[in-house]
MIRORO-521788 format. One record per residue (C-alpha): residue in three letters; x negated, y negated, z negated. Coordinates in steps of 0.001 Angstrom, whole numbers, padded with zeros to 6 digits, always signed. Layout:
BEGIN
(pt Ala; (X; Y; Z)) ...
This chain:
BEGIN
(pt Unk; (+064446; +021980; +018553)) (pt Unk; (+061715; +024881; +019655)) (pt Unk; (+063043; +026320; +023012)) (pt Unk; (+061478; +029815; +023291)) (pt Unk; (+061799; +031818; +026512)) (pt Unk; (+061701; +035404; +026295)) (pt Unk; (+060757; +036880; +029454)) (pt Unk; (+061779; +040920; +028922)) (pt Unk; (+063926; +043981; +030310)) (pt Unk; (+067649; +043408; +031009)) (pt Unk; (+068497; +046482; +032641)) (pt Unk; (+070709; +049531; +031534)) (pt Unk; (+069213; +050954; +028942)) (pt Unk; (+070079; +050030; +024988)) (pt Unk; (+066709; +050738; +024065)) (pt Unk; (+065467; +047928; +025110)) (pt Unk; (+067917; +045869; +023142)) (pt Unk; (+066307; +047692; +020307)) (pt Unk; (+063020; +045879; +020829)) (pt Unk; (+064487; +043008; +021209)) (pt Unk; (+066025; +043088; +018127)) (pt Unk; (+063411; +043963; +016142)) (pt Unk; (+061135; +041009; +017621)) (pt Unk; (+063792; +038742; +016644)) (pt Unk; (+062886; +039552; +012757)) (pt Unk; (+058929; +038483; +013338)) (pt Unk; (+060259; +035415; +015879)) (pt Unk; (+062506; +034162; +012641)) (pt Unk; (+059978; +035512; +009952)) (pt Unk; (+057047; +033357; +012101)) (pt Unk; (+059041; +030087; +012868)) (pt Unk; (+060921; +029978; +009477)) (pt Unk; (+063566; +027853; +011656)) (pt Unk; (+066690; +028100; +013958)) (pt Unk; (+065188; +028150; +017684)) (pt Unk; (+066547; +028626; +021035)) (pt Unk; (+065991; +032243; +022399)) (pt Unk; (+066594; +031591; +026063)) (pt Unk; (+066294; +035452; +027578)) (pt Unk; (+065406; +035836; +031237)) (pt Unk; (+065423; +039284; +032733)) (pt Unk; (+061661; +040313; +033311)) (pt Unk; (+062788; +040885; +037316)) (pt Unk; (+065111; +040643; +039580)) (pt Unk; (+065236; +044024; +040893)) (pt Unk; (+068866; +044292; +038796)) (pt Unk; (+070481; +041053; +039580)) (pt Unk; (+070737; +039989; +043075)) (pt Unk; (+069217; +036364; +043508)) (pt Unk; (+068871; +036092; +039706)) (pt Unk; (+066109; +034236; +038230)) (pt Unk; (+063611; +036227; +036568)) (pt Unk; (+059971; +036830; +034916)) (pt Unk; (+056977; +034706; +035595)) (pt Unk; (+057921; +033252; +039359)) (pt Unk; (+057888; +029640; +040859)) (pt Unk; (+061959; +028974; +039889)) (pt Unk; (+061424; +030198; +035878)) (pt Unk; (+057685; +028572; +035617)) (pt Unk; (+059376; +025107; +036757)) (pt Unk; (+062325; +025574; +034515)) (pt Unk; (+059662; +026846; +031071)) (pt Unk; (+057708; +023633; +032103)) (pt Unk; (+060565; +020885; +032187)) (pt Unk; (+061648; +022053; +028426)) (pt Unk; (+060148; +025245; +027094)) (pt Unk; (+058299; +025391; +024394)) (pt Unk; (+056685; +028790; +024573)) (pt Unk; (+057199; +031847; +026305)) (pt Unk; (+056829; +035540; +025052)) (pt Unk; (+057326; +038671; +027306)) (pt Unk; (+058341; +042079; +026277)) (pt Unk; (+058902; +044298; +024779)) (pt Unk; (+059044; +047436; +027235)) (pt Unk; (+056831; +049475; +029489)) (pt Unk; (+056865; +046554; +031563)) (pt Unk; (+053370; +047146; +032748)) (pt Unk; (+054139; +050690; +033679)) (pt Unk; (+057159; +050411; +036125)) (pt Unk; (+056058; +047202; +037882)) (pt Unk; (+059339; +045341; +036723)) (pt Unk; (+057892; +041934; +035692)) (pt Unk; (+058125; +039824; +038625)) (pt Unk; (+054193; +037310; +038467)) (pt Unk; (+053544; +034929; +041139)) (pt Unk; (+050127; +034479; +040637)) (pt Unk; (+049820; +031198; +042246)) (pt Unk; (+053105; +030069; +040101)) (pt Unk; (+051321; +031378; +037273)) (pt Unk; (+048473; +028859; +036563)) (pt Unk; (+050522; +026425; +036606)) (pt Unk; (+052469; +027451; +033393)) (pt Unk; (+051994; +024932; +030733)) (pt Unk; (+053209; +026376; +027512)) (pt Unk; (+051949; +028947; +025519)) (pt Unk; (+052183; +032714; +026203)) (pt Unk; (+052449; +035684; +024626)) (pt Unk; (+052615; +039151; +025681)) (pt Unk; (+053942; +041410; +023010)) (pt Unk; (+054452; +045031; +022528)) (pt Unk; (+053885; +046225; +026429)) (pt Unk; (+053166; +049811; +027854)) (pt Unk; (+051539; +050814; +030376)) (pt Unk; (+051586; +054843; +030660)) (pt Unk; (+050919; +057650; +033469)) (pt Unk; (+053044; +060331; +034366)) (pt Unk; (+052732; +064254; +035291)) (pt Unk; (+052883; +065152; +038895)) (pt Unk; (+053236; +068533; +040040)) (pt Unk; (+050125; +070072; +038763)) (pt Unk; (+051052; +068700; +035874)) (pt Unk; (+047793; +066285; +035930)) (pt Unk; (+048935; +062722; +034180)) (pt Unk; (+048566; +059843; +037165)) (pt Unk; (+049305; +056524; +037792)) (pt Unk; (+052933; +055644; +038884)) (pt Unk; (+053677; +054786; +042204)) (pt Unk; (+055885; +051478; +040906)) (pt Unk; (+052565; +050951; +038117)) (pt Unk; (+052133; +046720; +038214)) (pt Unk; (+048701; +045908; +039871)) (pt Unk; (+045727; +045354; +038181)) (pt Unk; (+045346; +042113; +039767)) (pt Unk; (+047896; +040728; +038154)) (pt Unk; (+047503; +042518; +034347)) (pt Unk; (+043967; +041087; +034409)) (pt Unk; (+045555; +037598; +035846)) (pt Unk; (+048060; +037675; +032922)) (pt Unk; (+045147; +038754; +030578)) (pt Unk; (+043082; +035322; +031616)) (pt Unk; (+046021; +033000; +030985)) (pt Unk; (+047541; +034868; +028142)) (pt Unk; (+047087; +033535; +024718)) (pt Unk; (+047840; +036143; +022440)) (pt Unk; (+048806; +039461; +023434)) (pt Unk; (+049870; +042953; +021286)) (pt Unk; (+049653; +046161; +023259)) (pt Unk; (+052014; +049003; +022534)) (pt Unk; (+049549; +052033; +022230)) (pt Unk; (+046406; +053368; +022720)) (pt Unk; (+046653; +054482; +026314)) (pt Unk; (+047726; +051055; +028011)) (pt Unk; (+045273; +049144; +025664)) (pt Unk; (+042617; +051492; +026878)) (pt Unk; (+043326; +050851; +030293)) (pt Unk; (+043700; +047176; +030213)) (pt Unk; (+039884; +047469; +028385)) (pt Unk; (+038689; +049696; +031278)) (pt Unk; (+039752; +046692; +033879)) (pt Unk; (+037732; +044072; +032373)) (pt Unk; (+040276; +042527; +030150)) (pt Unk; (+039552; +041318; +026726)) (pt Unk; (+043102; +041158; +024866)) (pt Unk; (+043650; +044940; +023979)) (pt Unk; (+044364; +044578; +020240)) (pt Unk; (+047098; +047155; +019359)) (pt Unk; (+050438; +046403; +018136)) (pt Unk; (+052842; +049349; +018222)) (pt Unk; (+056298; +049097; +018444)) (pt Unk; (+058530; +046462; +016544)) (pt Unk; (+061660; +048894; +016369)) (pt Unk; (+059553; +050916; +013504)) (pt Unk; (+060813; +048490; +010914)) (pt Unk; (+064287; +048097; +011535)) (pt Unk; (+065339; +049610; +008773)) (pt Unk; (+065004; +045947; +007240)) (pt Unk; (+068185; +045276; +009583)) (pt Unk; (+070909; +047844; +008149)) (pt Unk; (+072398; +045592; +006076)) (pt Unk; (+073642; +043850; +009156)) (pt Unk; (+074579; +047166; +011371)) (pt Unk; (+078730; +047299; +011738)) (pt Unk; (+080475; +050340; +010448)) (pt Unk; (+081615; +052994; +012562)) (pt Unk; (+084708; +054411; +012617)) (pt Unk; (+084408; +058564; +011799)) (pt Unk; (+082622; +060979; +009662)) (pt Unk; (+079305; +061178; +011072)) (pt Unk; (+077478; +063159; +008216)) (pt Unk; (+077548; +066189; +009739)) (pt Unk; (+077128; +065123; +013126)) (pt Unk; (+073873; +065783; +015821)) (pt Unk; (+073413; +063818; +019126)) (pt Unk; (+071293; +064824; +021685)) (pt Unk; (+069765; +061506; +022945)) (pt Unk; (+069314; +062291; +026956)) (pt Unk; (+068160; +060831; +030002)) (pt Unk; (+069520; +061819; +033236)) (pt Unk; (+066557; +064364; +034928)) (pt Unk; (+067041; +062627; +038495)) (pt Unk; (+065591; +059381; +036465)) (pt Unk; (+062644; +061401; +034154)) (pt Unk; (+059476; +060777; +036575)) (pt Unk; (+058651; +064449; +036202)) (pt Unk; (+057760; +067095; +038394)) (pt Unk; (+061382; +068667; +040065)) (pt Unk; (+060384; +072233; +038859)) (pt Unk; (+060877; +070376; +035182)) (pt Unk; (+063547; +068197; +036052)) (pt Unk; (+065789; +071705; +036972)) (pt Unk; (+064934; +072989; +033691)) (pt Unk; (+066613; +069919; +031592)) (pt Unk; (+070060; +071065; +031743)) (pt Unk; (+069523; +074239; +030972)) (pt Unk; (+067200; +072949; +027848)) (pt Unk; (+070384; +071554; +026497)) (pt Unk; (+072660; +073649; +027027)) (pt Unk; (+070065; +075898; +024781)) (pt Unk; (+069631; +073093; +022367)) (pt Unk; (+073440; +072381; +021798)) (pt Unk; (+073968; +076272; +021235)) (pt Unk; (+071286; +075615; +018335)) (pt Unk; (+072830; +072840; +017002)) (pt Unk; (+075913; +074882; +016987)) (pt Unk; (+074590; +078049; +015507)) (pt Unk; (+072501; +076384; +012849)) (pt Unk; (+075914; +074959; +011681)) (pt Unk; (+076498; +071090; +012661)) (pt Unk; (+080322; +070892; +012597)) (pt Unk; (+079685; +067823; +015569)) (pt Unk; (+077565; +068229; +017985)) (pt Unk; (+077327; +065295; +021025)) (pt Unk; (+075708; +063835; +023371)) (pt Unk; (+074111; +059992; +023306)) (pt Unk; (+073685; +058304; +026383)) (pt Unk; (+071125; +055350; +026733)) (pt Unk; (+072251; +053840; +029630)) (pt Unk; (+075879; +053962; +031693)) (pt Unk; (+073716; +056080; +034233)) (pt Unk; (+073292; +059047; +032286)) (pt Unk; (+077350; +059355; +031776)) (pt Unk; (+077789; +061012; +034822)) (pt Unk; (+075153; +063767; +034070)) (pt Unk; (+076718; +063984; +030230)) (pt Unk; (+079980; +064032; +031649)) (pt Unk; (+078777; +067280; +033786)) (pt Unk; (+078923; +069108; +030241)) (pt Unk; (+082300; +070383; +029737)) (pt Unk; (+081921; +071402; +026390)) (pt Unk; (+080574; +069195; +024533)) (pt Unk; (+081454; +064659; +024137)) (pt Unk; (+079301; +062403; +024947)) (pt Unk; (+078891; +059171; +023286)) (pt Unk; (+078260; +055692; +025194)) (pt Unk; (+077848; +052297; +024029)) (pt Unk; (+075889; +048484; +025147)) (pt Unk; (+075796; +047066; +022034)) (pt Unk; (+072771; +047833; +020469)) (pt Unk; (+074252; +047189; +016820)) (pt Unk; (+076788; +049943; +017491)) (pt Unk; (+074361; +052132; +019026)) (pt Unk; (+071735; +051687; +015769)) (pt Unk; (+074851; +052308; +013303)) (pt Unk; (+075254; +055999; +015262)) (pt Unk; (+071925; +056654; +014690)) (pt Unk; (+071680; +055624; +011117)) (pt Unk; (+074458; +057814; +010310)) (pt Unk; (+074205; +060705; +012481)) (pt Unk; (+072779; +064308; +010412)) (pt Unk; (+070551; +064592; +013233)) (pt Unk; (+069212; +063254; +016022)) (pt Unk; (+067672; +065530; +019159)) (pt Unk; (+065675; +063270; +021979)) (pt Unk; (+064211; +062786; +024867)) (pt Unk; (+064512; +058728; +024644)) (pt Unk; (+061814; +056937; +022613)) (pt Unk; (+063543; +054352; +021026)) (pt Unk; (+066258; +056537; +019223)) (pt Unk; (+063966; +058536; +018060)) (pt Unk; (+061601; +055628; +016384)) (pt Unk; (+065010; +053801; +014807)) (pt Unk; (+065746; +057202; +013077)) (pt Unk; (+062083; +057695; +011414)) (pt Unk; (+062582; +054091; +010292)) (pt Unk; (+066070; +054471; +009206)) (pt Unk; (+064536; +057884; +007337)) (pt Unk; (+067273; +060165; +009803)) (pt Unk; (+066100; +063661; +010761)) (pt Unk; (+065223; +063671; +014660)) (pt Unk; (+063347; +065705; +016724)) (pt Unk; (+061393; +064039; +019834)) (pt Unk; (+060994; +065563; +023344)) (pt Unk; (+058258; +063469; +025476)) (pt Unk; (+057474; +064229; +028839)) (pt Unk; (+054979; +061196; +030034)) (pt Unk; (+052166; +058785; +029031)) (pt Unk; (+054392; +056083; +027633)) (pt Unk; (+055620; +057960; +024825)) (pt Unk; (+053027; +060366; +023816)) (pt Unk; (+050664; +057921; +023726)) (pt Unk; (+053047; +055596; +021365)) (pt Unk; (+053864; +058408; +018742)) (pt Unk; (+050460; +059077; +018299)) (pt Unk; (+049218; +055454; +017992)) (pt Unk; (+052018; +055472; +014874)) (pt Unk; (+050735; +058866; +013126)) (pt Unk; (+053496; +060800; +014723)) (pt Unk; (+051601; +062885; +017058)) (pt Unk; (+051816; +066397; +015284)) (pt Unk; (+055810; +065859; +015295)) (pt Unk; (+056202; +065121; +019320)) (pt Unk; (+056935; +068133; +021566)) (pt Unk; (+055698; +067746; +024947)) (pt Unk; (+057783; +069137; +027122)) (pt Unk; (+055610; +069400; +030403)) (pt Unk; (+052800; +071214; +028323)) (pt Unk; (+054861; +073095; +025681)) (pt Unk; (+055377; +076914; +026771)) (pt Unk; (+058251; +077406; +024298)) (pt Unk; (+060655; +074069; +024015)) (pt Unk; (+063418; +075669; +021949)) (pt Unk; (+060484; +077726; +019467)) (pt Unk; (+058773; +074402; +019126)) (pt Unk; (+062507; +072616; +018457)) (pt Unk; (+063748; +075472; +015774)) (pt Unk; (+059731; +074823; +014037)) (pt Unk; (+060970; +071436; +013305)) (pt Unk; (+064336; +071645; +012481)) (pt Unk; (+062920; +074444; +009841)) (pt Unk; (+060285; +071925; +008512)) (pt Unk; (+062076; +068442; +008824)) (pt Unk; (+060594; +067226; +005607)) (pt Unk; (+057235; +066949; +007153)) (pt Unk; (+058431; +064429; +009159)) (pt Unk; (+059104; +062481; +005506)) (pt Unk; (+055610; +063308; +004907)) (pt Unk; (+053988; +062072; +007964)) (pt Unk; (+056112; +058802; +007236)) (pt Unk; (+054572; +058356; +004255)) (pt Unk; (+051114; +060009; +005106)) (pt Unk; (+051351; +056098; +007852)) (pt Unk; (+052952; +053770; +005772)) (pt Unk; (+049375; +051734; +005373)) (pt Unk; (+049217; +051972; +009202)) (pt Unk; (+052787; +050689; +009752)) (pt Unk; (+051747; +048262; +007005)) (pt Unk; (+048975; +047059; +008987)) (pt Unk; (+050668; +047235; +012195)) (pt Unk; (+053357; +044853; +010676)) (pt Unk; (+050694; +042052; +009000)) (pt Unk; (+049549; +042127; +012937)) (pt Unk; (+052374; +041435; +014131)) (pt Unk; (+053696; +038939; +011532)) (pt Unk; (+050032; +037023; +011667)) (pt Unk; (+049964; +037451; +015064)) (pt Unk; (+053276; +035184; +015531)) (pt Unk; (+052493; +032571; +013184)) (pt Unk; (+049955; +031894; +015075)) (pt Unk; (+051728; +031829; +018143)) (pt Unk; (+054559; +029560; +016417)) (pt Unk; (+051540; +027454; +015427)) (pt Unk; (+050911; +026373; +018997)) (pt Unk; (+054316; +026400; +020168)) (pt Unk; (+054838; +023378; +017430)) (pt Unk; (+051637; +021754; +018429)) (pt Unk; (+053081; +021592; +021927)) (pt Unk; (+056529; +020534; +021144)) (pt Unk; (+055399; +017532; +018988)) (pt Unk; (+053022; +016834; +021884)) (pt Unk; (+055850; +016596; +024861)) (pt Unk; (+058947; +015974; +022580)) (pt Unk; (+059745; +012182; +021445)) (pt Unk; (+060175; +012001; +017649)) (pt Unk; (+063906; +013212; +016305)) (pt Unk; (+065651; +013622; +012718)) (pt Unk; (+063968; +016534; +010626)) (pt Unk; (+064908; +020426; +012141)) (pt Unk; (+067333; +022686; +010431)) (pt Unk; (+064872; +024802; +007977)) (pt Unk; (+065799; +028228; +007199)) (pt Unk; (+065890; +029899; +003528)) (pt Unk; (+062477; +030938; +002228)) 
């Protein structure tokens, strides 16, 4: 039996069980067998005293009976939370993949993109890059840095949550009409790294959104939160629900359904072009204005920082949403060719995962073999 250890982000936010999710598909797709996901959260910053990422305690535990080890997805890179002891790290023994990582800047207050102050050192991406053995970047931007460092694994991978529209058959139904329903996916502004100037504007920007929502004639109009901590800020709205849930499956289902979908978070807005939902994208850092441009998507993202009329550029979409169909289809080859990557990519990886585990592992009976 393969024991696979997947090193990635097991905070608060749903999103991230999105990725997850749709790297399970190439995982399966790659092994074509039952294997042991063993998930360790990439730090420790969340869990007091819990094991986590690449340290002495997990590099000990991956050696005595893991197989291989993959971390991501996430902008990992970009908020320092993937714990690396470097002098642990050489001493990991099975192979490693990094897959589907960001690392983006942010605006400060003259609205110049910089580093982030929590940004993992460079020390330790170019350590990772010289014991990694295969690696997929997210985008452009945190490929180009990682080349601008010295490192040599900056091959491109996007974002695995682009083709979960293979996984509707297995989203639960929801209870409700949600046809005529439009969520407004937010973040709570004391947790967008943006200047303060732009972080007063945001509830004011939704208020103005959910008044257009409400003019242009959705008979539901609410809000989604991401993450537990953005129910307090939701709850601030007194006129208007709010919608909350940690089950990814749940949280996909809403999205597949929903008439629209309105946000500032990244990863409902890439489950609704893949699920062929309307939605409208606010960005407001590095991270994901680098991403929707890597897929094609660039001409559809508002900036927020940079854009001098957010509700003009909101009501230009909403009055051209089939464009977004065409872009989708204008990228299919590049989605196409971001998916052979990734597929390739971990067949390879499985490759050398089974060459390890029939070089440590005593001979057993035959594994269980999944359905072509």
């Amino acid at each position: 039996m393969i024991n696979l250890f997947c090193i990635r982000p097991k905070g608060f936010n749903v999103g991230n069980d999105a990725i997850y999710l749709g790297m399970q598909h190439f995982i399966y797709n790659a092994f074509g067998e039952v294997v042991n996901l063993i998930n360790l959260p990439a730090t420790s910053r969340y869990e007091s005293q819990a094991k986590a990422g690449l340290t002495s305690k997990t590099i000990y535990e991956i050696n005595q009976y893991g197989h291989g080890v993959i971390i991501g997805g996430g902008n990992l890179f970009e908020n320092g939370e993937l714990d690396v002891q470097l002098d642990a790290l050489g001493a990991l023994e099975v192979p490693l993949m990094v897959f589907s990582v960001s690392r983006g800047r942010v605006y400060n207050r003259r609205l110049e993109l910089v580093r982030r102050t929590d940004t993992m050192p460079d020390r330790i991406l170019k350590a990772l890059d010289e014991r990694v053995d295969f690696a997929l970047l997210r985008d452009r931007a945190t490929s180009e840095h990682m080349a601008s460092i010295g490192c040599r694994n900056t091959t491109i991978g996007g974002c695995p949550t682009i083709y979960l529209d293979r996984m509707m058959h297995r989203l639960p139904d929801v209870p409700g009409a949600l046809d005529r329903t439009a969520l407004v996916s937010v973040r709570t502004p004391d947790l967008m790294s943006i200047p303060l100037e732009k972080q007063a504007r945001v509830r004011n920007d939704i208020l103005d959104i959910l008044a257009l929502l409400r003019q242009r004639g959705y008979g539901d109009v609410r809000l989604l939160c991401h993450d537990h901590r953005d129910i307090a800020f939701a709850a601030s709205f007194s006129d208007v629900d709010y919608v909350y849930t940690g089950d990814v499956m749940t949280y996909l289902a809403l999205l597949s359904r929903c008439a629209l979908n309105v946000t500032y978070r990244l990863h409902s807005f890439l489950p609704c072009v893949s699920f062929g939902c309307p939605t409208i994208k606010i960005s407001y850092d590095e991270r994901a204005l680098s991403l929707i441009d890597t897929l094609g998507l660039g001409e559809w993202n508002i900036n927020m920082i940079e854009e001098p009329n957010l509700m003009g550029a909101i009501r230009d979409r909403m009055d051209r949403m089939d464009d977004l169909d065409r872009l989708k289809r204008a990228n299919a080859p590049l989605w196409q060719a971001f998916y052979d990557q990734f597929d390739s990519t971990f067949r390879q990886f499985a490759g050398e995962v089974h060459a390890y585990h029939d070089a440590v592992e005593p001979k057993r009976p035959p594994v269980l073999r999944l359905a072509a």
